[in-house]
C-alpha positions in Angstrom: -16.4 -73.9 -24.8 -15.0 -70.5 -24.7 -11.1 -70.7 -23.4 -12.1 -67.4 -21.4 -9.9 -68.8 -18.4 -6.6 -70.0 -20.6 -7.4 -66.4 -22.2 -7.0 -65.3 -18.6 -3.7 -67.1 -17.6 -2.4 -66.2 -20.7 -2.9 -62.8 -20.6 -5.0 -62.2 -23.7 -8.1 -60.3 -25.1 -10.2 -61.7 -27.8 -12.3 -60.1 -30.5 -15.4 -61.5 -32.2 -16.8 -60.0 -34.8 -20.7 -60.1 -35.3 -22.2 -59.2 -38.8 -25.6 -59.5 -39.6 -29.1 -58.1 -39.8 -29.8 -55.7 -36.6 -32.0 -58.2 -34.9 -29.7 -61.5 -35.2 -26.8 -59.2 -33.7 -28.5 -58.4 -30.7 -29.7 -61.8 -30.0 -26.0 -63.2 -30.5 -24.9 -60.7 -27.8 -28.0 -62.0 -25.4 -26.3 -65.6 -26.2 -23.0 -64.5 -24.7 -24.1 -62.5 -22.2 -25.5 -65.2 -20.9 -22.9 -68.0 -21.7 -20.0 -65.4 -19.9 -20.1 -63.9 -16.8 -18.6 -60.3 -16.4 -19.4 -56.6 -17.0 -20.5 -56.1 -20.3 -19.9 -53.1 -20.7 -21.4 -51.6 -23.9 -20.5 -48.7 -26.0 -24.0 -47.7 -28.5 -26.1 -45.0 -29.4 -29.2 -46.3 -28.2 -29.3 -49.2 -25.2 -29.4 -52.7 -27.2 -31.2 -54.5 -23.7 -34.0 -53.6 -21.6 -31.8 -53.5 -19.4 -32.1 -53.1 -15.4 -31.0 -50.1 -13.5 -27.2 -52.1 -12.7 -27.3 -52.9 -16.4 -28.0 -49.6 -17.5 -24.9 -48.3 -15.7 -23.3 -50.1 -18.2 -23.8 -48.7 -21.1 -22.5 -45.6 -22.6 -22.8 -43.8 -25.7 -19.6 -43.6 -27.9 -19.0 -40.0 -27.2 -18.9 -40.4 -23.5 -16.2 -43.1 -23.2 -13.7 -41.0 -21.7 -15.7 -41.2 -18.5 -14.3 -44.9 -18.2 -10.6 -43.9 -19.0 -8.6 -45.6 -15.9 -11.2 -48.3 -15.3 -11.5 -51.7 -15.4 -13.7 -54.1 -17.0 -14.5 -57.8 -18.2 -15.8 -58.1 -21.7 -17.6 -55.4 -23.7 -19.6 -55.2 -26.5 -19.2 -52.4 -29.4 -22.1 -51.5 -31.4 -21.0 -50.5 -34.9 -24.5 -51.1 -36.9 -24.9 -47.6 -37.7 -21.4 -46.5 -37.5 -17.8 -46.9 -36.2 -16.2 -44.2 -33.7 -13.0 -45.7 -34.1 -11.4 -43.6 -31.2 -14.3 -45.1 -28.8 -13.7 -48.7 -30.0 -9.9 -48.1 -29.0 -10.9 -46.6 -25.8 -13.3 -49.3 -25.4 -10.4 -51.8 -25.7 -7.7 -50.5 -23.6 -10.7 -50.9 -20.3 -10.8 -54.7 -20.8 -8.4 -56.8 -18.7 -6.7 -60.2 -19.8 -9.3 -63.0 -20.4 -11.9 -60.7 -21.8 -13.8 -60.5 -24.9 -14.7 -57.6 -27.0 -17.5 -58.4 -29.7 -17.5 -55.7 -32.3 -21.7 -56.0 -34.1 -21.2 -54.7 -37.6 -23.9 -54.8 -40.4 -24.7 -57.6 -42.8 -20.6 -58.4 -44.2 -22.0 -57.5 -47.8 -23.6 -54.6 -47.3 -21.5 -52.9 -44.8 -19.3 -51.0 -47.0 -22.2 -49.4 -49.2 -24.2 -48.9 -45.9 -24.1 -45.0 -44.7 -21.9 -44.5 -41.3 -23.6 -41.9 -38.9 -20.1 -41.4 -37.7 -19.4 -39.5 -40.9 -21.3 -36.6 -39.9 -18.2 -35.8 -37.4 -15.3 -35.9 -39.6 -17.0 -35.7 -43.3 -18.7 -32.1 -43.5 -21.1 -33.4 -44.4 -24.9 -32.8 -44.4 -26.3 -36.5 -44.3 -24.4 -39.7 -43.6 -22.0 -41.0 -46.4 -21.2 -44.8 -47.2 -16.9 -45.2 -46.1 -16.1 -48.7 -48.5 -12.1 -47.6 -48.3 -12.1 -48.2 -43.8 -14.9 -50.8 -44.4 -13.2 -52.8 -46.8 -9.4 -52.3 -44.3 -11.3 -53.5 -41.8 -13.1 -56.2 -43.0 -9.2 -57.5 -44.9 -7.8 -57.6 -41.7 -11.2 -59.7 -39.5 -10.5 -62.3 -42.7 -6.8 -62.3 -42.4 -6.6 -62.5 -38.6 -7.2 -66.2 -37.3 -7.4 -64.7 -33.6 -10.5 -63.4 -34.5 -14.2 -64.8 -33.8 -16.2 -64.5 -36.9 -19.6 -64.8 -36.7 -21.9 -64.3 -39.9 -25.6 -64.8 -40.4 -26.2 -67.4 -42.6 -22.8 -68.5 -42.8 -20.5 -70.8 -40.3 -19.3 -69.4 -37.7 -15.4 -69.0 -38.0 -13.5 -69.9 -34.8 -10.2 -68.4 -33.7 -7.3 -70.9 -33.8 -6.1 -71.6 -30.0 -1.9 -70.8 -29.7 0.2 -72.7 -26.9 0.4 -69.1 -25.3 2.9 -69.0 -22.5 1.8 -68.4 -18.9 1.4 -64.6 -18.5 3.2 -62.6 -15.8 2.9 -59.1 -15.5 6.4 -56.9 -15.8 4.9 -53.8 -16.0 5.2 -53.2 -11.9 8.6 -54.2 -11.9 9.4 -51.7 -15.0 7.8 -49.0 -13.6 9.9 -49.4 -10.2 12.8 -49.4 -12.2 12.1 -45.8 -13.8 10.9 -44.7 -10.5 14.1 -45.3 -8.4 16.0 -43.8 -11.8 13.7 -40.7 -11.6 14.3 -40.5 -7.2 17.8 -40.1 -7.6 17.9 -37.8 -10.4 19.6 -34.6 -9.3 18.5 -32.1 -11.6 17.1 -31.9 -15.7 14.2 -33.5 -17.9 12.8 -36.8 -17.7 10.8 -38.0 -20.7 8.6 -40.2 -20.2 7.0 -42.1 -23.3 4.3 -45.2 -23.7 1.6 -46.2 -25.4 -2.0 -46.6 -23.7 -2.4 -49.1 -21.0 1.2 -49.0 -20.1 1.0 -47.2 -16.9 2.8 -43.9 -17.4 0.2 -41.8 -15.4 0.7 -44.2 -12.6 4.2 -44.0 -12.5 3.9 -40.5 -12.7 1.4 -40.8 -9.6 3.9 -42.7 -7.5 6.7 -40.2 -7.8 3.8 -37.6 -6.2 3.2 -39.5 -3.8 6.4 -40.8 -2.9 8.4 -37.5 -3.3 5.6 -35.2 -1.4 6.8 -32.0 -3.1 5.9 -32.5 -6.9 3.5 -29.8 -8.6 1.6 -31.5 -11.6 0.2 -30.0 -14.3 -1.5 -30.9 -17.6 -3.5 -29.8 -20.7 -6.9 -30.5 -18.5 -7.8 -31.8 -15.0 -10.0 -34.2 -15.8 -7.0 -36.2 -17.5 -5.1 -36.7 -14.4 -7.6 -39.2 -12.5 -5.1 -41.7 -12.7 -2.7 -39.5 -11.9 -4.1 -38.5 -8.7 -5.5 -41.6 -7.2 -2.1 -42.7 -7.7 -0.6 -39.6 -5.4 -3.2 -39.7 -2.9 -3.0 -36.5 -0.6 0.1 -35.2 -2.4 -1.3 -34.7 -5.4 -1.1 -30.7 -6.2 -3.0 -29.6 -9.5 -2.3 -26.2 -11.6 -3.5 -25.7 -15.1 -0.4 -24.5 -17.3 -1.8 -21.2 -17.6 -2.7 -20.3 -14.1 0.8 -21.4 -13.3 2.7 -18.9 -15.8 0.4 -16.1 -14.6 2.0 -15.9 -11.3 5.1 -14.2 -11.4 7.0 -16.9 -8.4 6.6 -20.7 -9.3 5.2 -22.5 -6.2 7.8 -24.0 -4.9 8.3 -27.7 -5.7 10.8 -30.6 -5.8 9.5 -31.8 -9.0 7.2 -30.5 -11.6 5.1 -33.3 -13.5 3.4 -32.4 -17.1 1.0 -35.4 -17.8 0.2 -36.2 -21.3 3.3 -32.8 -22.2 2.9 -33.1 -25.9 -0.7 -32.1 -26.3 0.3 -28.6 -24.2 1.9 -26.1 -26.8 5.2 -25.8 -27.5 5.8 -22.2 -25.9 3.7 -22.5 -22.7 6.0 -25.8 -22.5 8.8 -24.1 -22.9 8.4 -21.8 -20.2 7.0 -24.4 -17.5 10.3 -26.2 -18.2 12.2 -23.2 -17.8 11.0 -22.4 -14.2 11.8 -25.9 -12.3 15.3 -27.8 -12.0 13.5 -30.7 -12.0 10.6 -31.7 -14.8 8.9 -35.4 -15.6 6.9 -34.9 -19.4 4.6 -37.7 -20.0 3.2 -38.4 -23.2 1.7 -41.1 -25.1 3.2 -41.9 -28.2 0.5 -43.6 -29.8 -3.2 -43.8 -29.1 -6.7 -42.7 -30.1 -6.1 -39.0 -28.7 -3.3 -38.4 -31.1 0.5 -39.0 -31.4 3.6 -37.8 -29.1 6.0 -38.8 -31.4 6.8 -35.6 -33.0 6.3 -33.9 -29.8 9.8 -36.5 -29.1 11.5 -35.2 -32.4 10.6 -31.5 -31.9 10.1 -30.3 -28.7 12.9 -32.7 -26.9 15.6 -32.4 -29.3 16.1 -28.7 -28.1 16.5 -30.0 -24.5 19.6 -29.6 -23.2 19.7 -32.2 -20.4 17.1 -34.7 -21.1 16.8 -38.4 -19.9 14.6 -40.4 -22.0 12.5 -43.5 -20.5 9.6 -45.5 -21.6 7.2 -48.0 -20.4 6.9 -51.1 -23.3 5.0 -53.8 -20.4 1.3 -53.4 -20.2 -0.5 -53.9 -17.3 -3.8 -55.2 -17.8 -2.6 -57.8 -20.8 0.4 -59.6 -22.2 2.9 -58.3 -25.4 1.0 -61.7 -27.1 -2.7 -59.7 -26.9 -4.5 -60.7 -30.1 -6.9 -57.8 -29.8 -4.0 -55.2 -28.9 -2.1 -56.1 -32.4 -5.6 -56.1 -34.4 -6.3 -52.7 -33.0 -2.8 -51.5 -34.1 -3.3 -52.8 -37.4 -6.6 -51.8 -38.0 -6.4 -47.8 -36.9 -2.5 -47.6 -38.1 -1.1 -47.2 -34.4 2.3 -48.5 -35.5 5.5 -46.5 -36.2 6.3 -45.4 -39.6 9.0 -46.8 -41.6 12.4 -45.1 -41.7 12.5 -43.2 -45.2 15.4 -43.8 -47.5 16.8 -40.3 -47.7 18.6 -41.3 -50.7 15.3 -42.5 -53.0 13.8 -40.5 -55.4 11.8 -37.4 -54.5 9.3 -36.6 -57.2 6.1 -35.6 -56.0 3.1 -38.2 -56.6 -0.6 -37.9 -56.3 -1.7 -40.5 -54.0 -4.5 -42.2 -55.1 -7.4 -43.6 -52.6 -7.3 -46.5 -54.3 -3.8 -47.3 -53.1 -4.2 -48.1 -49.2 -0.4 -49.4 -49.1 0.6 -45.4 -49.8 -2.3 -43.7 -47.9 -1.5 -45.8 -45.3 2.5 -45.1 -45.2 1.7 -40.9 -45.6 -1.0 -41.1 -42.4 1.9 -42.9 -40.6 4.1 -40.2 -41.6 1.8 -37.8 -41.0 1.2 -39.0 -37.6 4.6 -39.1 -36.6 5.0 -35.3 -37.3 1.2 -34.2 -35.6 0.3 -34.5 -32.2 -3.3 -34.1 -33.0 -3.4 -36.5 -35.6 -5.8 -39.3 -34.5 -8.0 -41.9 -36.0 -10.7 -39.2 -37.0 -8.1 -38.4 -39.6 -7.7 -41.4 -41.0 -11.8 -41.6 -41.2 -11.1 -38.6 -43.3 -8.6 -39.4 -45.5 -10.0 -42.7 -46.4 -13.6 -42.2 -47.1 -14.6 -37.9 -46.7 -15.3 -36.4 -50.2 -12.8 -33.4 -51.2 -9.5 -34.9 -49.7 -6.7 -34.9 -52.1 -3.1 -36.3 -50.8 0.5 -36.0 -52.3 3.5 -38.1 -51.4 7.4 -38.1 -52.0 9.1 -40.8 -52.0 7.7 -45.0 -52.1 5.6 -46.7 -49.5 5.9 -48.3 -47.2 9.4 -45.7 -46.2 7.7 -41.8 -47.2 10.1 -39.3 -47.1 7.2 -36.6 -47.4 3.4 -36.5 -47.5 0.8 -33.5 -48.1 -3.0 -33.5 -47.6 -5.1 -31.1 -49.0 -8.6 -30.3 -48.5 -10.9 -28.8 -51.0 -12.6 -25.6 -49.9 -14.9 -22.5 -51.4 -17.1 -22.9 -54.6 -19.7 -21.4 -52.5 -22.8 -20.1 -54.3 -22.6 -15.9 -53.8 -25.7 -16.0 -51.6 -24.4 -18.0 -49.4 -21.1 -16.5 -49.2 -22.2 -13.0 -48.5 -24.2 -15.0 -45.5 -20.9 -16.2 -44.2 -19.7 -12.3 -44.8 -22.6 -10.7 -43.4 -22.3 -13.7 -40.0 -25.2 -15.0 -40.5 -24.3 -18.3 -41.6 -21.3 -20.8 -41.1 -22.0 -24.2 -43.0 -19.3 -27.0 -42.0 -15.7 -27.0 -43.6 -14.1 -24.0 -45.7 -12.2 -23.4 -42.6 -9.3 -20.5 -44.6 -12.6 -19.9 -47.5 -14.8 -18.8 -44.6 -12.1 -17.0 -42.4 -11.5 -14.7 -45.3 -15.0 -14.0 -45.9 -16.4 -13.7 -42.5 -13.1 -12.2 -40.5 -10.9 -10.2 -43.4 -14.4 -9.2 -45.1 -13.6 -10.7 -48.9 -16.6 -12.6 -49.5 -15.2 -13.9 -52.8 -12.4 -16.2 -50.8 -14.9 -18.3 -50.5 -16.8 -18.3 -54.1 -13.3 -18.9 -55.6 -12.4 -22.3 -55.4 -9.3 -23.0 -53.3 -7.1 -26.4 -51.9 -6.2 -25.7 -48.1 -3.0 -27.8 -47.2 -4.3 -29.4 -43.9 -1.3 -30.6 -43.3 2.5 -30.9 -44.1 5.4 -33.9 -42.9 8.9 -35.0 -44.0 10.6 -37.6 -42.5 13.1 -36.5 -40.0 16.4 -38.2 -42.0 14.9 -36.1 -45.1 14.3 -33.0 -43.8 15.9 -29.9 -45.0 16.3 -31.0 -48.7 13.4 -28.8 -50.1 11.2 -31.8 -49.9 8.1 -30.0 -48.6 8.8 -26.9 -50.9 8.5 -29.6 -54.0 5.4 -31.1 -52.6 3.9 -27.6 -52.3 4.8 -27.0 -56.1 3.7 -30.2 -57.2 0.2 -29.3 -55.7 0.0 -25.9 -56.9 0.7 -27.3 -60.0 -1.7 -29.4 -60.5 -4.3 -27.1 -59.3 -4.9 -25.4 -62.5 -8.5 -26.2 -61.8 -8.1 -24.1 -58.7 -8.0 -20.7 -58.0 -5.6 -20.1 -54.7 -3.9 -22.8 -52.0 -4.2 -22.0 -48.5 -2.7 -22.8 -45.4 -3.8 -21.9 -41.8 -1.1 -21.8 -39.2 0.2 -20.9 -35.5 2.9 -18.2 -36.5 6.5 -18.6 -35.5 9.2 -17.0 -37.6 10.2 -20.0 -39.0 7.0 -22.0 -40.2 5.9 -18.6 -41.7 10.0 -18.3 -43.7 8.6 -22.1 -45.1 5.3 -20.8 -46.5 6.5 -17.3 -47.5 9.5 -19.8 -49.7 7.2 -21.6 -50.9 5.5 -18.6 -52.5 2.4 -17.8 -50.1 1.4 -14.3 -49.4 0.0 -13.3 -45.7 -3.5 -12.9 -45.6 -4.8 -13.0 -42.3 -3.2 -12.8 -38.2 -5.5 -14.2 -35.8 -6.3 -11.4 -32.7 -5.8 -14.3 -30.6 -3.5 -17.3 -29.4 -4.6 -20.5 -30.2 -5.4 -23.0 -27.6 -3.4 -26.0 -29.8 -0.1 -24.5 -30.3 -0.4 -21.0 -28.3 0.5 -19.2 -31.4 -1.8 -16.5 -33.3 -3.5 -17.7 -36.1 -2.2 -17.2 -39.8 -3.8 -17.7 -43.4 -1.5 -17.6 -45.8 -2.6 -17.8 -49.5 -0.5 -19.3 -53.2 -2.6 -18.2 -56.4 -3.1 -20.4 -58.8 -5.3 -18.5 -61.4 -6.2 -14.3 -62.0 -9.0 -14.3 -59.6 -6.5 -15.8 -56.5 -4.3 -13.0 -57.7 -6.1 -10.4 -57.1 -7.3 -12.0 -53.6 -4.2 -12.1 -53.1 -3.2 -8.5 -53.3 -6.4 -7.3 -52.3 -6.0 -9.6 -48.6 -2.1 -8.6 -48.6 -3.0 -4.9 -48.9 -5.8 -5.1 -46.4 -3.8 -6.5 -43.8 -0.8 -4.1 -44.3 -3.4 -1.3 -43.7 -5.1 -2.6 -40.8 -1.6 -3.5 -39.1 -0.8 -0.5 -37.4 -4.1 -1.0 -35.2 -3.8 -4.8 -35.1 0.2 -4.6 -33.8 -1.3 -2.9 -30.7 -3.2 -6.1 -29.0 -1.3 -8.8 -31.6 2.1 -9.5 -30.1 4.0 -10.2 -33.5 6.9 -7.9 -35.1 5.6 -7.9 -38.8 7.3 -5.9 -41.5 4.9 -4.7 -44.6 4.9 -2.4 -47.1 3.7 0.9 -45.9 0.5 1.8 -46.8 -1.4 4.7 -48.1 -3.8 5.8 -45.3 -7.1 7.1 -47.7 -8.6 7.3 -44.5 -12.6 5.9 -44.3 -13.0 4.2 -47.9 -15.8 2.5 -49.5 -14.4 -0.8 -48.9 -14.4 0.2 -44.8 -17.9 1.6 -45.2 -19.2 -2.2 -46.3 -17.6 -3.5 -43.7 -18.8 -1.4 -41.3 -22.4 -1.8 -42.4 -21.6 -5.6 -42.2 -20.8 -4.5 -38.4 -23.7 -2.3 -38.1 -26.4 -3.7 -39.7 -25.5 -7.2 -40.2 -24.0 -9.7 -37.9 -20.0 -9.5 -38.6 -17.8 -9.9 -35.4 -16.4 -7.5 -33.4 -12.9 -8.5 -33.7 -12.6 -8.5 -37.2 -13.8 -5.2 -37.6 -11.8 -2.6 -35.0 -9.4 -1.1 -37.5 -12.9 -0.4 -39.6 -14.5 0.8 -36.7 -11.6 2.7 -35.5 -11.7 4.6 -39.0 -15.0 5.4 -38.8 -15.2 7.0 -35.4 -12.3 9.4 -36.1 -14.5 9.9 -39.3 -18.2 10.0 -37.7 -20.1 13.0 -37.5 -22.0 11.7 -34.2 -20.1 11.4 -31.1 -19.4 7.7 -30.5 -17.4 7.0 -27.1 -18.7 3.8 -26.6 -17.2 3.0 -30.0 -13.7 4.4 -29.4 -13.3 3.2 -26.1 -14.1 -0.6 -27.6 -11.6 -0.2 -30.6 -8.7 1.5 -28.2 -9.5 -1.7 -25.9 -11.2 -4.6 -27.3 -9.3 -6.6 -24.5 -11.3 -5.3 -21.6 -14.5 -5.6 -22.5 -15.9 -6.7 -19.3 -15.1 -3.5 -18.0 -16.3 -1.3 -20.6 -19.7 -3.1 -20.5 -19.9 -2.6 -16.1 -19.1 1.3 -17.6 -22.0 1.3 -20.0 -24.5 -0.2 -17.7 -25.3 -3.5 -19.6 -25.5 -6.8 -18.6 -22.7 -9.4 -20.2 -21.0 -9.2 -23.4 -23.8 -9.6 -25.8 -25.6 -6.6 -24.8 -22.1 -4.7 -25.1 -21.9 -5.6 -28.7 -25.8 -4.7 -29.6 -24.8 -1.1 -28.1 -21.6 -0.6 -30.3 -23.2 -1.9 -33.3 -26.2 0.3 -32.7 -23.1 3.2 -32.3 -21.9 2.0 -35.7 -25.4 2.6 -36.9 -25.5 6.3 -35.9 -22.1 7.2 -37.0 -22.8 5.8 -40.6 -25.9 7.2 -40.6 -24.5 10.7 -39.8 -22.3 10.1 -42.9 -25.1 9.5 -45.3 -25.3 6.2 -44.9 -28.4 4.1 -44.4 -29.1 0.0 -43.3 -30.0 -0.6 -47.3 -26.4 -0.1 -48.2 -25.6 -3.5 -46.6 -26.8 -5.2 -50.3 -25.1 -2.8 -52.5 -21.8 -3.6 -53.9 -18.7 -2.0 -53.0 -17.7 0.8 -55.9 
C-alpha cells in the first residue's frame, strides 16, 4: 500500500516517475487515480481522460499554470511525453500539499533522450522540435540516483521508494512569519527586505502587514501576481502599478509601501519608489521557476542605506525533509552557487557541453547575477544548437562565466527581408536589430557571437575578470566576424563594454520594460568585414544623434559629424520607409533629412519626425483612424517626396552607390 497518510503526517511529497509507450502511461495514471483519492490535477497539452465536466476543470495546459499559483491541491500528474516545460513542472509542484503525489509520464527510458521535445520550439529557435539528450540524460541520473523516487518502467520492475523513519511534521512557518511581522510593526522607519524561496509564504506575510497596518500602498511588476497578496489584506489591500505611481507628482499618502516580488521591477523605477516613502517592505523570491532575486540582494540592496534583511526558510504546505522539494532543486539547479576562491586561477576556459559539473557551476553563477534567469535558460544552454559558454575559474566554485549565442550567417535574400520588415525569423536578436532598425543589412549576413550574458562572483569582482573572458572569446572567434552585446545603458555597464573594446552601434528610442533603461548594441570586430560595420554603425549613429538626443534622454559624447545632408545611403533607407515595410522609429533622422530636402510639401512628414511621441494626436489631426493608418499616410508622404527628387519604388532593389 501507498504510505500516502505517513506521507501526510510527515509532511512529505512524493514523485513517481512513469516511462513507457504513450498508451501504458495513461493506463498507469487511470490505476492511481483510482487507487488514491484527491484532485488530480493534471498539467498536458491535450486532456489524457475523457474526462467529466468536474474532471475537466482539472486539467490545464502547461502554459496556463500560473492560473493555479496560490492554490491548493492533492496529487497531480505531469505529462512530459512530448516534452518537459520545466518551469510548469516546478509550478506544478509547489500546488501540492504534504501527503501528495506528483507522477511525472515520460517516454520509453531508452528513447527519451533521442526523442524530439515540443518544448524546444520555445527556447531553441528553432523551426521543428529538436531531441535535448544533455537535460534528458540530468534528469534521468538523478530519478536512478534518488531512492525517494517511484520508478515505474514498462517491461521492467517497478522500483519502490525506500520508506525513512521521518519525524512527525509540524508546521513553523506561521510562527516564523509572526515573528517577522511584529519585527516589521514596530519598525520606525527604513527598508525591510524580505527574501524566500517559493511556498514559503512571503506574499502572505506581506498580506498580513496590509491588513493589519490599514495604511500600506502595494505595488508590484503586475496585478495579477498579488492574489495572494490581497486575499491576505482583505479590504485594505490598495493596488498601484509602479509606473502609475511615479507619474503623479504627490505619493498617496501611506504608512507603508509594499513592492511584491521587488527584484523583477527595474532598478531605477525601484529606486525612485523607495525614495518617496519612510517606510518600504521588498519581497522577492530568491529562487524559483520565474527567475532569481539573488542578485537583485547583491546589487540593488547593497546601495541601501538603512536596510533590515529577513527571510522566510519554513514552508508551509510541506516539511524541510520533502523528497520532491530536494529532487526539484537538484534537477532544475535551484540551489546557491558555491563561493568562488578569489585566489584560484583565472584563465579563461571553453566550457564544453559535455561537462555538466562546469555548465552546471556557470548557470548557478549565472543565476546568482540575473534576475531573469530561469529554467528556460538552462533548457538552452544544455541542449539549443549555437550556444557557446566560457568560464574562469574550476567548478564547482566559478569566479566568472560568459554565454554566447551564435547569430547572423543569414543568406542575403533573407537579410534584405529583415531590412526591408518584411521578415523576422526567430533568434539574431543584435544581427537583426542592425539590419532592420540601424538599416545595415550585412550585420546580419556577417557571422557574429552575441554575449547573452556576463557574471563574476561577487568576492572576484573587480579584478578584470569579465574583461579576460571577453578577450578569451574574441579570441577564439577568428571564425567570426564581430561580437555583440545588447544592453540597458547606464554609464557604467557601457564604461565595461567600451574597456573591453566594443564600439556603440545602436540606442534604443525607448526604455525597456526589464531594466527601464534604453536599449544599446554595442559591437567588437573580429575580422575586416566587422570592421568596417563597425565604423560604418559608429558613424551612423554619430550622425543621427543630434535628432535622436531630442526624444532619447542619454548625454552621449561623439565625434562630430559631417552633415552631407540627404545621401545615398538616407535615400535607401527612405525607400525602405517608403516603399517597403521598415519601422517608423528607426527611420526619423532619414525622414527628417528628406523633408528639409523634398521638393513636395510634406507636413504630415515633419510634424511626425519633430514628434514621433505624440502620434495619437497627430493621427486625430490627420483624420485617420488608429496608428496604422497614420503610418500608411507618412509612408505614402515619403513616397511623394522621393519621387519629387527623382526617385521611383524600383530603387528599393538597387544597391546603395
Amino acid at each position: 500500500m501507498i504510505p500516502t497518510q505517513v506521507m501526510q503526517q510527515a509532511g512529505v511529497r512524493r514523485l513517481a516517475v512513469i516511462s513507457g509507450d504513450p498508451a501504458w502511461c495513461v493506463d498507469r495514471a487511470v490505476e492511481w487515480r483510482e487507487a488514491l483519492p484527491g484532485d488530480w490535477l493534471t498539467l498536458s497539452a491535450e486532456p489524457l481522460f475523457s474526462a467529466s465536466s468536474e474532471e475537466s476543470l482539472l486539467h490545464k495546459t502547461p502554459g496556463a499554470v500560473r492560473t493555479l499559483l496560490g492554490r491548493e491541491f492533492r496529487h497531480a500528474i505531469f505529462d512530459a511525453r512530448q516534452g518537459f516545460h520545466a518551469e510548469a513542472f516546478a509550478a506544478l509542484a509547489g500546488t501540492l500539499t504534504a501527503g501528495s503525489w506528483l507522477l511525472l509520464l515520460v517516454p520509453p527510458w531508452e528513447q527519451w533522450s533521442q526523442q524530439p521535445d515540443t518544448d524546444s520550439l520555445r527556447w531553441a529557435d528553432v523551426a521543428e522540435p529538436i531531441p535535448t539528450p544533455h537535460f534528458v540524460h540530468h534528469l534521468q541520473q538523478l530519478i536512478l540516483a534518488d531512492d525517494q523516487v517511484l520508478l515505474a518502467r514498462q517491461h521492467l520492475p517497478c522500483r519502490f521508494p525506500v520508506q525513512p523513519a521521518w519525524p512527525q511534521w509540524h508546521c513553523q512557518a506561521p510562527q516564523q512569519q509572526q515573528a517577522i511581522l511584529n519585527q516589521l510593526m514596530t519598525l520606525p522607519s527604513g527598508v525591510a527586505v524580505l527574501t524566500a524561496a517559493r511556498g514559503r509564504g512571503k506574499s502572505a506575510l506581506a498580506g498580513m502587514l496590509a491588513r493589519l497596518n490599514g495604511r500600506c500602498l502595494v505595488t508590484a511588476p503586475a496585478k495579477a501576481s498579488t492574489e495572494v497578496l490581497a486575499t491576505f489584506a482583505g479590504e485594505r489591500f490598495h493596488f498601484m502599478a509602479p509606473d502609475a505611481l511615479l507619474a503623479l507628482e504627490t505619493s498617496p499618502q501611506a504608512d507603508w509601501l509594499i513592492v511584491d516580488e521587488a527584484a523583477a521591477i527595474p532598478a531605477p523605477l525601484l529606486r525612485a519608489l523607495v525614495s518617496r516613502y519612510s517606510r518600504v517592505l521588498l519581497t522577492t523570491t530568491v529562487q524559483g521557476y520565474e527567475g532569481s532575486g539573488r542578485g537583485f540582494i547583491l546589487k540593488f540592496c547593497a546601495g541601501l542605506t538603512d536596510a533590515h534583511y529577513f527571510t522566510l526558510d519554513e514552508p508551509l504546505r510541506w516539511s524541510r525533509f520533502d523528497p520532491l522539494e530536494q529532487w526539484l532543486n537538484q534537477a532544475l539547479l535551484f540551489d546557491d552557487a558555491s563561493a568562488a576562491a578569489p585566489d584560484s586561477p583565472v584563465t579563461p576556459h571553453r566550457v564544453e557541453r559535455h561537462d555538466f559539473s562546469t555548465l552546471e557551476a556557470a548557470y548557478r553563477l549565472l543565476t546568482s547575477a540575473h534576475y531573469r534567469t530561469s529554467p528556460l535558460d538552462l533548457r538552452r544552454l544544455l541542449d539549443a544548437p549555437g550556444m557557446a559558454l566560457w568560464r574562469a575559474g574550476e567548478a564547482p566554485a566559478l569566479q566568472g562565466a560568459l554565454w554566447l549565442v551564435e547569430e547572423g550567417d543569414l543568406e542575403p535574400d533573407l537579410a534584405q527581408a529583415v531590412w526591408a520588415g518584411t521578415r523576422r525569423p526567430r533568434g539574431n536578436l543584435v544581427a537583426q536589430s542592425l539590419a532592420a532598425h540601424a538599416g545595415l543589412a550585412e550585420a546580419a549576413t556577417l557571422r557574429s557571437l552575441r554575449i547573452s550574458r556576463i557574471a563574476v562572483a561577487a568576492e572576484s569582482r573587480r579584478q578584470g575578470i569579465g574583461q579576460q573572458l571577453v578577450a578569451a572569446a574574441a579570441s577564439a572567434a577568428d571564425d567570426h566576424d564581430y561580437l555583440s552585446v545588447s544592453f540597458g545603458y547606464t554609464e557604467s555597464l557601457w564604461a565595461f563594454w567600451h574597456a573591453c573594446g566594443f564600439t556603440l552601434v545602436r540606442i534604443g528610442s525607448q526604455r525597456e520594460a526589464s531594466s527601464g533603461c534604453y536599449a544599446a548594441m554595442a559591437i567588437l570586430p573580429c575580422s575586416a568585414a566587422g570592421k568596417v560595420l563597425a565604423r560604418r554603425a559608429a558613424a551612423q549613429l554619430a550622425r543621427d544623434w543630434p535628432l535622436l538626443r531630442q526624444h532619447i534622454a542619454l548625454d552621449l559624447q561623439f565625434d562630430k559629424a559631417t552633415d552631407d545632408g540627404l545621401t545615398a545611403q538616407d535615400i535607401h533607407l527612405a525607400v525602405g520607409f517608403a516603399w517597403a515595410q521598415r519601422p517608423l522609429e528607426a527611420s526619423l533622422p532619414v525622414l527628417q533629412r528628406l523633408a528639409q530636402a523634398s521638393i513636395a510639401p510634406a507636413p504630415l512628414l515633419a510634424a511626425a519626425v519633430a514628434t514621433p511621441d505624440a502620434l495619437s494626436e497627430l493621427a486625430r489631426q490627420a483624420g485617420v483612424s488608429g496608428r496604422k493608418a497614420l503610418i500608411a499616410k507618412l509612408r505614402q508622404q515619403a513616397a511623394t517626396a522621393l519621387e519629387s527628387l527623382g526617385v521611383a519604388a524600383d530603387s528599393l532593389h538597387r544597391p546603395v552607390k
